[in-house]
C-alpha positions as CSV (number, residue, x, y, z in Angstrom):
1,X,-83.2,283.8,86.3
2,X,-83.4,283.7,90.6
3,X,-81.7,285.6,92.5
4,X,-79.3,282.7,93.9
5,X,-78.7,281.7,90.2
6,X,-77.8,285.8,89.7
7,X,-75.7,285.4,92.9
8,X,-74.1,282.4,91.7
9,X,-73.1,283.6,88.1
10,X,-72.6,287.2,89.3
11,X,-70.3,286.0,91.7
12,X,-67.0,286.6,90.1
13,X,-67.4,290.1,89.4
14,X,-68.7,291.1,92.9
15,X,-65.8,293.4,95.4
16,X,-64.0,290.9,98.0
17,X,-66.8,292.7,100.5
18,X,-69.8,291.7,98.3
19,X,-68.4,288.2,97.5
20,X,-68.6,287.7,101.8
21,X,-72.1,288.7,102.0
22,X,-72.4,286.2,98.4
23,X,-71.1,283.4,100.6
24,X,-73.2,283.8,103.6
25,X,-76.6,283.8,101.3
26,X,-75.5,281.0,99.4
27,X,-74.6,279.3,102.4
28,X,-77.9,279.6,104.0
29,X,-80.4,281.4,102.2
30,X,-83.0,280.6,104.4
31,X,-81.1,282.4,107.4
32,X,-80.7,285.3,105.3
33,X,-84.3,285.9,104.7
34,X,-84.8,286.5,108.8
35,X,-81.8,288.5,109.2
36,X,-81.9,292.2,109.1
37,X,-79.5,294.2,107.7
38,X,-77.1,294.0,110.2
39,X,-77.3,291.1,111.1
40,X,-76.1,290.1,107.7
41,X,-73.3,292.5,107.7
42,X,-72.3,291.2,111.2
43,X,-72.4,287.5,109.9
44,X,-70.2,289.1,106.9
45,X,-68.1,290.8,108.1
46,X,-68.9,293.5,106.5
47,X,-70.9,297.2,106.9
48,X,-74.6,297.3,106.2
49,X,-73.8,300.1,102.9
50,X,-72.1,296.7,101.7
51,X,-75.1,294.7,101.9
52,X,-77.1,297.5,100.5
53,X,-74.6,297.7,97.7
54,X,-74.9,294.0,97.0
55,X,-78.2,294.1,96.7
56,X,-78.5,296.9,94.0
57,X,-75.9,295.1,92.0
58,X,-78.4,292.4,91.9
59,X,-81.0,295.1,90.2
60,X,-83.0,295.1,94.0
61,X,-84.3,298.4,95.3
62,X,-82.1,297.7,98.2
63,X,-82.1,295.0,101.1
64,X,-85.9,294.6,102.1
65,X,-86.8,294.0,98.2
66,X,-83.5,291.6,97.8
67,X,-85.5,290.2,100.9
68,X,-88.5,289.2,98.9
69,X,-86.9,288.1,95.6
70,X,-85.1,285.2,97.8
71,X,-87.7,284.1,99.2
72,X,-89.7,283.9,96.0
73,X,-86.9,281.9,94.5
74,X,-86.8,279.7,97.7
75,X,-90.9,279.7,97.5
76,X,-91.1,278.5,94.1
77,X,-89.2,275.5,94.7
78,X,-86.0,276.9,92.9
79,X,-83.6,273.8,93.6
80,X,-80.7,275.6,95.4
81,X,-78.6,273.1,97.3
82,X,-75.4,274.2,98.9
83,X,-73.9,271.8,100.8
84,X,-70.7,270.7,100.6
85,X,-69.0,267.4,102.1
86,X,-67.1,267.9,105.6
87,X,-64.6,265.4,106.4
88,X,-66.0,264.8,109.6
89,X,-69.7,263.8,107.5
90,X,-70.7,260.7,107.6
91,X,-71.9,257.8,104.9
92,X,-75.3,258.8,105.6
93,X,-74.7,262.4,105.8
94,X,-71.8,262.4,102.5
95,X,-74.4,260.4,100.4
96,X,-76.9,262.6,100.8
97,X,-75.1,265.6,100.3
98,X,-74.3,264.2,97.1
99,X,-77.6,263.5,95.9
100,X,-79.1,266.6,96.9
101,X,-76.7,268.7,95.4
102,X,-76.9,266.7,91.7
103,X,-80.6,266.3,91.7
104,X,-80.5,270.5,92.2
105,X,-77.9,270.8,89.1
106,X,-80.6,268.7,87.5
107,X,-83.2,270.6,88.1
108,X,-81.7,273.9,87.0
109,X,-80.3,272.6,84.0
110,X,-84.0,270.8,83.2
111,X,-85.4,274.1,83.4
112,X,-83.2,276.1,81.3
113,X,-83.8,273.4,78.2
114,X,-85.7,274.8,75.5
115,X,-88.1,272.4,73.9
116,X,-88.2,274.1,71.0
117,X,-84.1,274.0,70.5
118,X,-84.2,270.4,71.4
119,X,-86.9,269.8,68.2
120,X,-84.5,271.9,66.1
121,X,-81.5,269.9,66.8
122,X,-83.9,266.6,66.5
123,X,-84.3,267.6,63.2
124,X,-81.5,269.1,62.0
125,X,-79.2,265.5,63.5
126,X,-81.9,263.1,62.0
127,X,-81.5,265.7,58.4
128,X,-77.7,264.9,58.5
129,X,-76.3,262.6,55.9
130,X,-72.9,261.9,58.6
131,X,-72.5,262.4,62.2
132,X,-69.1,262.2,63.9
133,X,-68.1,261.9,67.4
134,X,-65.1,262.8,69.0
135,X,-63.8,262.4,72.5
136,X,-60.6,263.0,74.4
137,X,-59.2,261.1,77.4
138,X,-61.9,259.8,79.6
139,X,-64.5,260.8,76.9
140,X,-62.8,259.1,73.9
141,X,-64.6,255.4,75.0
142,X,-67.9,257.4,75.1
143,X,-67.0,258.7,71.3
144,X,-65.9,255.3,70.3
145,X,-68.1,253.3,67.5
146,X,-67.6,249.5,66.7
């Protein structure tokens, strides 16, 4: 796992000080790379023993190696989009918000299959004398046979 996906998932159980500096990286993790120390806390609102914190949570040495795992994950193509819709976007700017952001889930989810599960279940479903569906509201037409 990255250290935006750990920032991500980990997110929940940071302090109200750590989930700031959480939403400043994940806002811009590129920014964050070229930011000192305090420069992040600044743009946190927070002190720099915060950001040093943070980043031990994350199982970094402190802020210069929390430095380097992010931009490895950036580096390595990790597909990180965080970019939400503004009201004021427009149909250019919306769409390709969208896009961006659901090719990344894509691409994370991709990555975390493991073939080897996926042949399993192959076999194990095509093994099966009787497979049922089941769905609930929207999903029920999805689960519906004729």
């Amino acid at each position: 796992m990255n250290i935006l996906e750990k920032i991500t998932q980990h997110k929940s159980a940071f302090s109200k000080s750590e989930r700031k500096v959480a939403e400043v990286i994940l806002a811009n993790p590129q920014s964050a790379i070229h930011s000192s120390i305090a420069t992040l806390a600044k743009m946190s609102d927070v002190s720099e023993p915060t950001v040093n914190r943070f980043c031990r949570r994350l199982d970094t040495k402190g802020f210069p190696d929390f430095k380097l795992h992010l931009a490895q994950s950036l580096a390595n193509g990790t597909p990180y989009v965080n970019r939400h819709v503004d009201e004021n976007d427009g149909p250019d700017e919306y769409t390709n918000k969208i896009f961006e952001s659901t090719m990344a889930s894509l691409e994370v989810a991709r990555q975390s299959v493991c073939v080897n599960t996926v042949n399993r279940v192959v076999d194990l479903l095509t093994q099966a004398q009787r497979i049922s569906f089941f769905g609930l509201g929207a999903s029920a037409s999805v689960a519906h046979m004729h």
